[in-house]
KEBA-800192 format. One line per field, with one value per residue (C-alpha): residue number from 1; x, y negated, z. Coordinates in steps of 0.05 Angstrom, whole numbers. Example, Ala and Ser with C-alpha at 12.3 -4.5 7.8 and 13.67 -1.06 7.14 Angstrom:
REM KEBA-800192
num = c(1,2) $
x = c(246,273) $
y = c(90,21) $
z = c(156,143) $
This chain:
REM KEBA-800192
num = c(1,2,3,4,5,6,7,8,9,10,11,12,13,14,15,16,17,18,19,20,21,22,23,24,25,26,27,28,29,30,31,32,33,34,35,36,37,38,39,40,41,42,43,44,45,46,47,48,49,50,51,52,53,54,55,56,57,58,59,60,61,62,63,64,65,66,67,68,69,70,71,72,73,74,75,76,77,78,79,80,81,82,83,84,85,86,87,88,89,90,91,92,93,94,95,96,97,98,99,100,101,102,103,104,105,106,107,108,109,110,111,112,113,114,115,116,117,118,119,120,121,122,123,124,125,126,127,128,129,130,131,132,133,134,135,136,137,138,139,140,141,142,143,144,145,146,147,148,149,150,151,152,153,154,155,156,157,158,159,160,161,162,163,164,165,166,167,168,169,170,171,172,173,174,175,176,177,178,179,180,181,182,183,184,185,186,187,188,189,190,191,192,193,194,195,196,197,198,199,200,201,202,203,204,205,206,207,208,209,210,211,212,213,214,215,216,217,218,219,220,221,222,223,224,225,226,227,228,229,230,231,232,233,234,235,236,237,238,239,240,241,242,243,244,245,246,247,248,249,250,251,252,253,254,255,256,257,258,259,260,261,262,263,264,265,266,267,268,269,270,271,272,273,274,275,276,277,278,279,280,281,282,283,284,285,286,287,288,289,290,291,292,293,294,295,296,297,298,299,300,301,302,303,304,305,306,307,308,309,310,311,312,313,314,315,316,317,318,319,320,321,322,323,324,325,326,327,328,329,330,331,332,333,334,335,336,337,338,339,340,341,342,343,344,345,346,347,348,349,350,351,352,353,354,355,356,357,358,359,360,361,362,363,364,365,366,367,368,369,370,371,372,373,374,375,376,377,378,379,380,381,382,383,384,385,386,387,388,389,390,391,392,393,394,395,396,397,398,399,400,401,402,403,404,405,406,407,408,409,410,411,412,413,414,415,416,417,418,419,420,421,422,423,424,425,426,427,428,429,430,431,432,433,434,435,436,437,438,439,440,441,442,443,444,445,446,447,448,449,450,451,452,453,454,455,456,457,458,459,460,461,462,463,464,465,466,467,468,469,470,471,472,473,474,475,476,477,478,479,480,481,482,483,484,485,486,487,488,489,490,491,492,493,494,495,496,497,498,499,500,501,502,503,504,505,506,507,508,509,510,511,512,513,514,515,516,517,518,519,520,521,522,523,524,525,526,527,528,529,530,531,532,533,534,535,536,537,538,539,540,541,542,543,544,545,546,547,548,549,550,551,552,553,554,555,556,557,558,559,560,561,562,563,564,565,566,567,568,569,570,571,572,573,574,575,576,577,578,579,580,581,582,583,584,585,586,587,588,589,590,591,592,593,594,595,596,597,598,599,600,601,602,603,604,605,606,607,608,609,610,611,612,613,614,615,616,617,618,619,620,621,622,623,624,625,626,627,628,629,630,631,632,633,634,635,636,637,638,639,640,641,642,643,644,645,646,647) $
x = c(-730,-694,-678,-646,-608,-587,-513,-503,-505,-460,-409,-417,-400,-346,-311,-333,-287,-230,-240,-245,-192,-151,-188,-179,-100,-97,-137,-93,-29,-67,-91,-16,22,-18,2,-42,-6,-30,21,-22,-45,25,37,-17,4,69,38,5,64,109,52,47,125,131,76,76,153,179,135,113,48,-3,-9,70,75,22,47,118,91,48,102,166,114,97,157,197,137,125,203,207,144,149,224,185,127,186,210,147,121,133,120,65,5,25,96,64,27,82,125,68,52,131,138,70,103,180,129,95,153,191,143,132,204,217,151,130,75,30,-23,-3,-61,-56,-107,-151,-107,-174,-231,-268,-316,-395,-448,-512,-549,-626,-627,-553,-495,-436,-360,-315,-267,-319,-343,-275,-258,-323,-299,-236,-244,-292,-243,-190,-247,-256,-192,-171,-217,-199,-130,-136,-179,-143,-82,-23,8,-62,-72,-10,-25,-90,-49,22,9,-14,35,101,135,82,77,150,145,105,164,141,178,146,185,169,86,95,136,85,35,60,82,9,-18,26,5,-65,-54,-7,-65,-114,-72,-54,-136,-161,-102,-139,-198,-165,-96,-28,-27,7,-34,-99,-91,-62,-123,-169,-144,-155,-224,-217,-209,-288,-290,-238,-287,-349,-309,-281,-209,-220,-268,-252,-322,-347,-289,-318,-382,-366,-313,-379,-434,-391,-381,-449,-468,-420,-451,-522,-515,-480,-547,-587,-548,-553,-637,-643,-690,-662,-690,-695,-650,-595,-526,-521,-447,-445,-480,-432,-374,-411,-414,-336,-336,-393,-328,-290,-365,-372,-307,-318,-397,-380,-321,-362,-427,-386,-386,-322,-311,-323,-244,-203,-125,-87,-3,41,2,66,78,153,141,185,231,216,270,318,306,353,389,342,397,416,331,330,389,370,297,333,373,313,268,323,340,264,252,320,294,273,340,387,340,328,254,234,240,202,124,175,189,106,97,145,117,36,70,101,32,2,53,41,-28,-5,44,-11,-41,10,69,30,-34,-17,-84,-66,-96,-84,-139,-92,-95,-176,-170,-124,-168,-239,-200,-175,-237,-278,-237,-236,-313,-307,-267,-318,-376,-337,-288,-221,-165,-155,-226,-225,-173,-203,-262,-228,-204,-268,-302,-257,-264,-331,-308,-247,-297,-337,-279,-264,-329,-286,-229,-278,-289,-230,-163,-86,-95,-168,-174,-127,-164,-220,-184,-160,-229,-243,-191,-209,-292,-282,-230,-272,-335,-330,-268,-305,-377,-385,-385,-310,-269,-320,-317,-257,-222,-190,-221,-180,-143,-131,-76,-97,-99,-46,-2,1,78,116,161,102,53,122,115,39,47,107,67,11,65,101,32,16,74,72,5,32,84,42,-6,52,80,14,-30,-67,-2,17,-55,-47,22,-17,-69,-20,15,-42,-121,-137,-94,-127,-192,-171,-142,-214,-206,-248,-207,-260,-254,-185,-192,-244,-199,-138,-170,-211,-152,-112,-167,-170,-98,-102,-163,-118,-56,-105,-125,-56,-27,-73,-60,18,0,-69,-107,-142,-145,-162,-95,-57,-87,-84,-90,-28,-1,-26,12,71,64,59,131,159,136,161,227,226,232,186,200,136,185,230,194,143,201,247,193,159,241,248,187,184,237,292,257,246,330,330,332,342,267,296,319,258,224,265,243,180,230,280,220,187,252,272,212,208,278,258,195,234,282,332,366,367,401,445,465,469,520,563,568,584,631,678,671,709,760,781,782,852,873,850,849,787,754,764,739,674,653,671,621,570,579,558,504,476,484,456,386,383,436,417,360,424,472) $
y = c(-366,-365,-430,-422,-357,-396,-431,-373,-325,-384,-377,-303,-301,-340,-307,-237,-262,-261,-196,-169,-203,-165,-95,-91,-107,-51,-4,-9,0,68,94,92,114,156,110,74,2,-10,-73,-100,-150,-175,-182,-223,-268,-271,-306,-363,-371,-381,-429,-478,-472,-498,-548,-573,-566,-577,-632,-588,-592,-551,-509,-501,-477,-426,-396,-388,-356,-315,-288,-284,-243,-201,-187,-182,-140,-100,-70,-55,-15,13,43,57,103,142,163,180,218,297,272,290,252,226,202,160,127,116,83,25,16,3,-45,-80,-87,-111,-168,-188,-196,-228,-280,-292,-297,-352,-398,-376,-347,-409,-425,-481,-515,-516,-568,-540,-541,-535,-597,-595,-635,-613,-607,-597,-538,-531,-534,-516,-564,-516,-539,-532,-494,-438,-439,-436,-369,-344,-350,-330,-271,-251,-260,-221,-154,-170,-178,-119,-73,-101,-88,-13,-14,-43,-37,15,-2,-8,70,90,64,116,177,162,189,252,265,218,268,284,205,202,247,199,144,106,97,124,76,17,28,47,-15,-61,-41,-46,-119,-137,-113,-153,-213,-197,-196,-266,-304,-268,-294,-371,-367,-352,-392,-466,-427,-400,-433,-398,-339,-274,-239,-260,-262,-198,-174,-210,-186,-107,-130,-116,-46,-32,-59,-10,37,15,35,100,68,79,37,-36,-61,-27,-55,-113,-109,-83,-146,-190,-146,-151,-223,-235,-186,-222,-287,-260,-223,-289,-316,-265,-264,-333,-330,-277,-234,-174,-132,-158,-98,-108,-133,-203,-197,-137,-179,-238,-207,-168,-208,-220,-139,-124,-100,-55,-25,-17,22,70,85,97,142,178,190,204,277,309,303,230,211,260,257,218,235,301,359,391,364,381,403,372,428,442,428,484,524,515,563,570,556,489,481,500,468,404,399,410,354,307,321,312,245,229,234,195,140,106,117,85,28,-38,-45,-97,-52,3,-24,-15,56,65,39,74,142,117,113,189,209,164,189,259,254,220,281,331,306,281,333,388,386,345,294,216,177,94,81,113,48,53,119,92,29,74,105,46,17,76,91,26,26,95,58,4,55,95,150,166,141,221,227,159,187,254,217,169,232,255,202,183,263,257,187,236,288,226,210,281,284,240,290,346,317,270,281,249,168,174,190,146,88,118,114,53,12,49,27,-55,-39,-18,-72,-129,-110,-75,-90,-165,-130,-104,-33,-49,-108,-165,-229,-249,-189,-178,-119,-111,-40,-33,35,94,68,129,97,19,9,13,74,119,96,116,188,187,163,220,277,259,248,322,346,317,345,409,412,401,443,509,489,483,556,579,623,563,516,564,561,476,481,531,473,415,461,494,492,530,589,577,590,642,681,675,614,553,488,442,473,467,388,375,412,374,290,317,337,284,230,268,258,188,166,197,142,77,95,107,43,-11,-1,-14,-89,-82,-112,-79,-125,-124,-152,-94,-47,-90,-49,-74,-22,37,26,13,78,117,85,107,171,185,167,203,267,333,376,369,367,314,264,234,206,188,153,115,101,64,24,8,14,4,-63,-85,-91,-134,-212,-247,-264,-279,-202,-169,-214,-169,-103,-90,-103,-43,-4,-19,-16,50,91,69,93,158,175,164,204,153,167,247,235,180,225,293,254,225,295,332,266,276,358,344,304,348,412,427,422,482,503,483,558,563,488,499,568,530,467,528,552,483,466,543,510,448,449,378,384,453,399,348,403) $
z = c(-211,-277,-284,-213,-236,-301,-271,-234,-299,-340,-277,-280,-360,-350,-294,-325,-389,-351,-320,-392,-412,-354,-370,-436,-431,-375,-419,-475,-443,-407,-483,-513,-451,-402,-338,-304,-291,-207,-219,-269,-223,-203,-281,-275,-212,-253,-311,-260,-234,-289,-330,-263,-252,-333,-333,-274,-246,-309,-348,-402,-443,-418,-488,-492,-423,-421,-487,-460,-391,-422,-484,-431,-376,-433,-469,-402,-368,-429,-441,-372,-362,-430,-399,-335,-378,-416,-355,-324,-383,-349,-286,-238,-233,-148,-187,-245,-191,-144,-199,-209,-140,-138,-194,-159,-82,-128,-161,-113,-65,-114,-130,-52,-43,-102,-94,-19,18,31,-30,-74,-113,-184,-233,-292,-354,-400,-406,-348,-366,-383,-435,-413,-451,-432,-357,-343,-345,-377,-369,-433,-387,-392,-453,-480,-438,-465,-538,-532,-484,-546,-594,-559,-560,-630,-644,-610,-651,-710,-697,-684,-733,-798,-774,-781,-725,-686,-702,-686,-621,-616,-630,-589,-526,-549,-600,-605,-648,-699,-705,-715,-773,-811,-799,-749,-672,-619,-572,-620,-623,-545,-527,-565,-533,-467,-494,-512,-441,-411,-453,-430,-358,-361,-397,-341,-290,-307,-326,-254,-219,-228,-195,-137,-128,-130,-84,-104,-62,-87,-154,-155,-121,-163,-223,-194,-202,-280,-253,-245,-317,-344,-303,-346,-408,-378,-388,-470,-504,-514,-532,-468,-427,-448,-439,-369,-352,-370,-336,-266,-269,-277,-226,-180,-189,-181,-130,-93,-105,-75,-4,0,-10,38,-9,32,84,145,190,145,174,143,170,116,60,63,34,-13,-82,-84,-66,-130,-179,-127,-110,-185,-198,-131,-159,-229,-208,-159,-204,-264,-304,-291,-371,-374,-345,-382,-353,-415,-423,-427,-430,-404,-334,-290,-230,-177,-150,-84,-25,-11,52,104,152,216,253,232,234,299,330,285,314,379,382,353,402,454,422,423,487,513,477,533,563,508,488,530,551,508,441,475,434,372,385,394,336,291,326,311,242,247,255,195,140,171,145,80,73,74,19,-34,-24,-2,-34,-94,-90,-84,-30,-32,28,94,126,121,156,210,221,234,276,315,321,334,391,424,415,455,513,520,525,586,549,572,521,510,485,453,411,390,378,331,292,290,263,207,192,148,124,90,77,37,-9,-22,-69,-126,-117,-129,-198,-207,-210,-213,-227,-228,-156,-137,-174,-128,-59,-72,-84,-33,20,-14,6,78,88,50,77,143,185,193,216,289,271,266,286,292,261,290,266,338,399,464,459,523,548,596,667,675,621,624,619,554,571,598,530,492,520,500,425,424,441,398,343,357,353,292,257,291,265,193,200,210,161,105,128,129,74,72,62,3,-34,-24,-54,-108,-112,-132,-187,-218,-197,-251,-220,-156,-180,-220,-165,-127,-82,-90,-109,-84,-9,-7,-32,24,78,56,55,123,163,141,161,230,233,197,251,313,287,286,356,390,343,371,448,433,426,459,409,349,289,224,199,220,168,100,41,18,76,41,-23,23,53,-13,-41,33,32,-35,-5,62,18,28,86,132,188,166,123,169,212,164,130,199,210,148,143,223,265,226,200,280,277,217,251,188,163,93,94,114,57,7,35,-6,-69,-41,-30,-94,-141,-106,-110,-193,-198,-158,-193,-263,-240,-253,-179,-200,-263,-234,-181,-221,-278,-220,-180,-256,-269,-201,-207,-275,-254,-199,-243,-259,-331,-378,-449,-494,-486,-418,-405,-448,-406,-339,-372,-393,-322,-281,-328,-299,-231,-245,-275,-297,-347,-375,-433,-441,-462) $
């Protein structure tokens, strides 16, 4: 038994190394800024990239090309985030999040766009050859990942250790302006750091390539792995990062072994087990964050956070005669558009209920969700299992809803403890697990990943599904709507700003959180099951988890009135999209959507936008005397809130 377990554990140490290596880059940057990096993995991809583009394109030596990816990733990668973090250091936890998600989707595109989407395979740079030790035959390749994954922890701790620079690190993102009283730059220990992350997650990257080709998809997913490591360590301790990075490689590889032996119980799914050992880190980071003490993930950054101002009311009039006109305009849809883009229309609408769902609970509530698309997909497929077993589509639906209801009510428990980046780390392993693990099992979409969806008997033809997907969409947002004028709205709102207020005032937080992830999961469930019979086929492909983190940038842009936002937002990322012809155009989309919701999370766009108004308000003011110039300046900074810390 051992001696069976023995090339497995070797494999596991090995692969666990490079996990580490990942974790403990991703940790560091986290310790000295207070934002979680969610494009770590695309630094990563980068790095792969970059080494096979100079060794292989190029005829570069192996060492010489891996040193140059892995310095220009980190030094590139490192200034920008490091310019990203300053910007995001007041902002609310659902912004710092955003602003990585974007700089992961402006990667990731990027790479796709320059070295394309298929998988190119890329040859082991270190020996491969073996030794045999005892009973196992090791490869150098591994060994030498071993050693130096252990001399980066070592190194590492050392280096905060004996180090001035090292402790400066410890003490920056608490307080930058104590630490620049003792002479030393704030930007400068922030910007290294930042520098040596990035360095981490190259050398991560260009290590796992030879293992699993070039694909900037994968490897930016494989490298999220290290996030169940960074778990282990509670995103602070190096040495346990470590440990961790090594205990979940192992843990991979063993339990690899087990499924294959079939040493489980015989009623268990094997089409559940299959995907499970590649699936052991993400279940590791959604268990540890789950069965964690609330004091064990303590929020890092600005104690001080600015709260985004909310939108100004408008006159009920232009409301009125605005929602007028919409809904007019919705329903001559139909009317102005040929036939053949009538399934895009549905689909934009199934969306108008999805980013409803999403609006509940980042604008109104304040919680972060990165799993939607799980939502929507138990949805989809619990309604289509409905259909088969004799519902009518109407019930199929509300039964979608209210299945993926407790699934919502499930992850609400991290949000009861966790909060900001910490429950979005949760959502999203937890969005990775249903998709790795379930969509492929016959609870869901079958191992083919594909169920007929068939429409309502009553409904077959595009324009009359159109007018079905509409009123479940004005529903939706009607439903939102009254819950954001509501008491309850107003205690949400309360809940994003200040839960400590909330309970003080004699409401209970944790209700409000469960209300909030249940109703959008209902709504969330309801969007799945009116998506899938617009092409009449429920698949697994249609709610990656790459989607979600889509959705979160395009929310962030739609704005936050309840009433507008999920339509702007479904207009953006669907319909508008479904116009674009040029395939090379739509390939640059994720990049707009990335590199816009940085710049709006930073509040680059604000600032951009505030200096231009103030810049043509100046040059239209008639000439005055210096007095009478300095009161009118003293005047528009009053007006302008964004100017009143500049001047």
């Amino acid at each position: 038994m051992i001696d069976n377990l023995l090339p497995f554990i070797v494999t596991g140490l090995s692969t666990g190394s490079v996990f580490a290596i990942a974790a403990m880059g991703l940790v560091l940057t986290y310790k000295t800024s207070g934002v979680f990096n969610f494009g770590h993995g695309a630094l990563a991809a980068a790095g792969a990239y970059v080494t096979w583009d100079l060794w292989v394109q190029r005829g570069w030596p192996w060492p010489l090309a891996l040193l140059t990816a892995v310095a220009a990733v980190g030094i590139v990668g490192g200034f920008v985030l490091e310019r990203v973090a300053v910007g995001l250091a007041d902002k609310p936890a659902a912004l710092r999040v955003v602003a990585t998600v974007g700089v992961l989707l402006a990667v990731q595109a990027a790479l796709t766009i320059h070295y394309g989407s298929a998988s190119i395979p890329m040859d082991y740079f270190l020996p491969s050859e073996t030794v045999e030790v005892g009973s196992v035959n090791i490869r150098y390749e591994q060994m030498i990942v071993f050693v130096v994954a252990l001399g980066c922890a070592v190194g590492l701790a050392l280096f905060f250790r004996r180090t001035r620079l090292g402790v400066s690190m410890q003490g920056v993102v608490d307080d930058p302006a104590l630490l620049g009283l003792q002479a030393v730059s704030p930007i400068r220990v922030r910007r290294s750091a930042w520098m040596i992350g990035s360095c981490f997650a190259a050398f991560s990257g260009a290590l796992l390539a030879p293992t699993l080709n070039l694909d900037a998809t994968l490897l930016t997913l494989l490298v999220v792995q290290a996030f169940g490591a960074a778990a282990i360590g509670r995103f602070d301790s190096l040495p346990l990062v470590y440990a961790g990075g090594l205990a979940i490689g192992v843990g991979q590889e063993v339990t690899k072994y087990v499924v294959s032996k079939d040493f489980l119980v015989d009623n268990v799914d094997p089409q559940l087990l299959q995907p499970l050992p590649s699936n052991v880190p993400f279940l590791v980071l959604f268990v540890v964050l789950v069965v964690a003490r609330r004091s064990a993930f303590p929020e890092r950054g600005a104690k001080v956070v600015k709260r985004e101002r909310p939108p100004r009311p408008m006159p009920r009039q232009v409301v009125t005669g605005g929602a007028t006109a919409a809904l007019v305009l919705l329903v001559l849809v139909p009317a102005l558009v040929s036939g053949s883009r009538m399934p895009l229309y549905s689909t934009g609408l199934a969306y108008v209920v999805l980013f409803a769902s999403l609006h509940l609970l980042v604008r109104t509530s304040g919680q972060v969700s990165l799993c939607q698309m799980a939502f929507a997909a138990i949805g989809a497929a619990a309604s289509v299992h409905a259909q088969d077993a004799g519902a009518p589509f109407l019930l199929a639906v509300l039964i979608a809803g209210l299945i993926a209801l407790p699934v919502g009510a499930f992850i609400s428990l991290p949000a009861v403890k966790l909060s900001g980046v910490y429950l979005a780390i949760a959502t999203f392993g937890f969005g990775i697990l249903v998709e790795r693990i379930f969509f492929p099992s016959d609870l869901m979409f079958g191992a083919q990943q594909s169920q007929s969806a068939p429409r309502p008997g009553w409904a077959e033809g595009d324009t009359a599904y159109y007018y079905v997907v509409l009123t479940v969409a004005l529903l939706a947002v009607g439903s939102l709507v009254l819950v954001h004028r509501s008491r309850l709205g107003r205690l949400l709102r309360a809940l994003a700003d200040s839960p400590a207020a909330v309970v003080a005032h004699g409401t209970r937080a944790n209700v409000l959180r469960l209300f909030a992830f249940c109703f959008s999961a209902f709504l969330a469930g309801v969007s799945g099951a009116v998506l899938v019979p617009v092409t009449g086929s429920a698949s697994g492909l249609s709610f990656n988890f790459g989607v979600s983190l889509m959705l979160l940038a395009v929310l962030i842009l739609a704005g936050r009135r309840p009433l507008v936002a999920p339509f702007v937002g479904a207009a953006a990322m669907i319909v508008v999209p479904g116009y674009v012809t040029n395939a090379e155009a739509l390939e640059y989309l994720p990049i707009v959507f990335g590199v816009s919701a940085v710049l709006l999370a930073t509040g680059a766009l604000e600032r951009g936008w505030a200096a231009a108004t103030t810049t043509r308000r100046m040059a239209a003011r008639p000439a005055v005397g210096p007095a009478r110039a300095r009161a009118a300046d003293l005047a528009e900074a009053a007006e302008t809130p964004e100017l009143v810390g500049a001047r």
